[in-house]
C-alpha positions as CSV (number, residue, x, y, z in Angstrom):
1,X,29.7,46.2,-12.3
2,X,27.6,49.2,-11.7
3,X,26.2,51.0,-14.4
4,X,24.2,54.5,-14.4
5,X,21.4,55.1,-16.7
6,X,20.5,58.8,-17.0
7,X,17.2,57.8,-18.9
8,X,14.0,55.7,-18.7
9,X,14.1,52.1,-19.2
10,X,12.0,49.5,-19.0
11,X,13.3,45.6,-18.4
12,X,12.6,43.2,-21.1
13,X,13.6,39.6,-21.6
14,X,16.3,40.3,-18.7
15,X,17.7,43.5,-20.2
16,X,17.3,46.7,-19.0
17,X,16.0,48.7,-22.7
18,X,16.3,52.3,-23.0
19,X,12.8,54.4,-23.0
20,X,12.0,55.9,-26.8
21,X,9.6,58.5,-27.2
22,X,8.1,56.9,-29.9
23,X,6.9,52.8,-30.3
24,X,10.2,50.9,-30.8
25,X,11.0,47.3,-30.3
26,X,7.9,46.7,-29.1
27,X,7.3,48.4,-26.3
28,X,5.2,51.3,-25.5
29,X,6.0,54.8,-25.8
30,X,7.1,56.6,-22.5
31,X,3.5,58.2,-22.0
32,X,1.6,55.2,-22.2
33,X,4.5,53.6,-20.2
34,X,3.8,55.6,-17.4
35,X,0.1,54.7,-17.6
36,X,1.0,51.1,-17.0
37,X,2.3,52.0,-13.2
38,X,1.1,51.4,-10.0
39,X,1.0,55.2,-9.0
40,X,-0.9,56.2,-12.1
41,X,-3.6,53.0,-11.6
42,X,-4.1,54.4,-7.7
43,X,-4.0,58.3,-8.8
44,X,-6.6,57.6,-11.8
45,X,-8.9,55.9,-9.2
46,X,-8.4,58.7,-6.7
47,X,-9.1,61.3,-9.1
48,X,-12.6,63.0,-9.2
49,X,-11.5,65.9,-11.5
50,X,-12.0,63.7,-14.8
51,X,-8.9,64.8,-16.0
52,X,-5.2,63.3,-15.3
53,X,-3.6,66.5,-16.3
54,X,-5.7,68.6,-13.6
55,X,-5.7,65.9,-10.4
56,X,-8.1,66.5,-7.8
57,X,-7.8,63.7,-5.3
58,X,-9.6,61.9,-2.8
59,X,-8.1,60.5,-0.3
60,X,-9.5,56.9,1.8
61,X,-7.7,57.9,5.2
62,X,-6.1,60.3,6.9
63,X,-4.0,60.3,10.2
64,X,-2.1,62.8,12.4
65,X,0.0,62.6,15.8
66,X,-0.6,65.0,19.0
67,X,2.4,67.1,17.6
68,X,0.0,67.8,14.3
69,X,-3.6,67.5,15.0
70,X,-4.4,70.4,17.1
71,X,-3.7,73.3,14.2
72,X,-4.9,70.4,12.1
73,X,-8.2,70.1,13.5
74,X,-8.4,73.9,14.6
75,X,-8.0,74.9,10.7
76,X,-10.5,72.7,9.7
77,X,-13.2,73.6,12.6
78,X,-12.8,77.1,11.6
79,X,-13.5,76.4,8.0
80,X,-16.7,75.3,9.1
81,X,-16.2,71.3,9.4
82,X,-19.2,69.8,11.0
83,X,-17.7,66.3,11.0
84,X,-14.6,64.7,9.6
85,X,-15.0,63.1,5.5
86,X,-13.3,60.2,5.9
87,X,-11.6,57.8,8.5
88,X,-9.0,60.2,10.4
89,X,-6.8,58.4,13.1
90,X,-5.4,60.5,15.7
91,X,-2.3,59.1,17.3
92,X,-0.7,60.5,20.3
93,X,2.8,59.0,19.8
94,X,5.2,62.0,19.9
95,X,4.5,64.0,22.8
96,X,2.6,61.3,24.7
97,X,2.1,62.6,28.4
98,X,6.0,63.7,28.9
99,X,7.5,66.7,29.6
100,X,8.7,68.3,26.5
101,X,10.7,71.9,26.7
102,X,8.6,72.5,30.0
103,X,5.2,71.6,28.9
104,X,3.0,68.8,30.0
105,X,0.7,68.1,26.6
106,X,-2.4,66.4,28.1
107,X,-4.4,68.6,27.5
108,X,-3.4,68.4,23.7
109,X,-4.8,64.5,24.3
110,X,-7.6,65.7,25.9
111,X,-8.4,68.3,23.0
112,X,-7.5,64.9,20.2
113,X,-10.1,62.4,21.9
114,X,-13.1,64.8,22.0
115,X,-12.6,66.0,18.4
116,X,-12.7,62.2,17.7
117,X,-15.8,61.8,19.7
118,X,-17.7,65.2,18.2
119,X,-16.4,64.6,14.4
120,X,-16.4,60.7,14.2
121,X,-12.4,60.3,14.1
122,X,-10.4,57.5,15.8
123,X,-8.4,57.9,18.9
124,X,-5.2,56.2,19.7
125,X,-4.5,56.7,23.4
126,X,-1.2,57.8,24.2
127,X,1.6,54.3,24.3
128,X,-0.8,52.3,22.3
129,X,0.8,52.3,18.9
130,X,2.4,54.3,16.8
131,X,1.4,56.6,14.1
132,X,3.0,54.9,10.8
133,X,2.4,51.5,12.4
134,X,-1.2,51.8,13.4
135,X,-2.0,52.7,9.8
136,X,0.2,50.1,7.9
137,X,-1.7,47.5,10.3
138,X,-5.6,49.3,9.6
139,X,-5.5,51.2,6.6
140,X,-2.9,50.8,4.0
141,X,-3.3,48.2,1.3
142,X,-3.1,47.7,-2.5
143,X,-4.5,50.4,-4.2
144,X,-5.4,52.4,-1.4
145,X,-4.3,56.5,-0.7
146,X,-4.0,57.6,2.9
147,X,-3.1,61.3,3.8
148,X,-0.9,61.6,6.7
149,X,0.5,65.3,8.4
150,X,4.4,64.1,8.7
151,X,7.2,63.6,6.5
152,X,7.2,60.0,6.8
153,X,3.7,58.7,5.8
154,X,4.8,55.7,3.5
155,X,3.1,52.4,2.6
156,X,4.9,51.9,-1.1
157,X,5.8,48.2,0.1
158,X,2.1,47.8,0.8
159,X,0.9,49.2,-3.0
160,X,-0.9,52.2,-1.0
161,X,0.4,55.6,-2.1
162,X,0.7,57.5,1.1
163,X,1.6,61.3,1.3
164,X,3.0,63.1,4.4
């Protein structure tokens, strides 16, 4: 049988127990519930603000394919970036050396391997790997926050909070 909870619960002694807003049998209330998550641990050690209600996060990696790291790195050379802050991964795993609507993108790789070069990022060459799979594989692990420029950036299974 299926049964849909429209509340907060927490599982105790193999029950699923609705969340109170105050301490009842037991078991926290639903702020300090929320304190005891995985997200909360990883966004408290990510968080340079000193504040949990004001977040200001930073981030251990960040990665981009050859569809998203042109404007990307143009934005962030105009706003005067002299090199990149942390370990960026360019990945060229969308548009990799193919015709696409009439246009051959080389020059988009081209552009992607000297910005690694000049601001210190790391260049996957076109049919190596894969964006999301060249990140689960080098960066994402417990505890860990990676920054990625697509809808997709994910490593939940891996205990890394990842946000595309």
């Amino acid at each position: 049988m299926l049964n849909i909870t429209r509340q907060g619960v927490y599982y105790k002694n193999n029950a699923f127990v609705p969340v109170q807003d105050g301490p009842a049998a037991g078991l926290p209330s639903r702020s300090e519930a929320k304190k005891g998550t995985m997200a909360w641990s990883i966004l408290e050690a990510h968080n340079t603000s000193g504040s949990m209600d004001s977040l200001a996060i930073k981030f251990d990696a960040m990665a981009s394919h050859d569809i998203t790291y042109v404007g990307i790195i143009q934005t962030a050379r105009a706003s005067g970036m002299k090199e990149f802050p942390l370990p960026y991964v360019l990945t060229n795993c969308h548009n990799s050396l193919c015709a696409v609507g009439g246009t051959i993108n080389e020059d988009d790789h081209v552009f992607g391997l000297s910005a690694a070069k000049k601001y210190g990022g790391e260049f996957v060459p076109a049919h190596q790997s894969v964006i999301h799979s060249y990140m689960r594989e080098r960066y994402a692990a417990p505890g860990r926050m990676i920054l990625g420029s697509d809808s997709h950036t994910r490593y939940g299974a891996y205990g890394t909070m990842a946000i595309g």
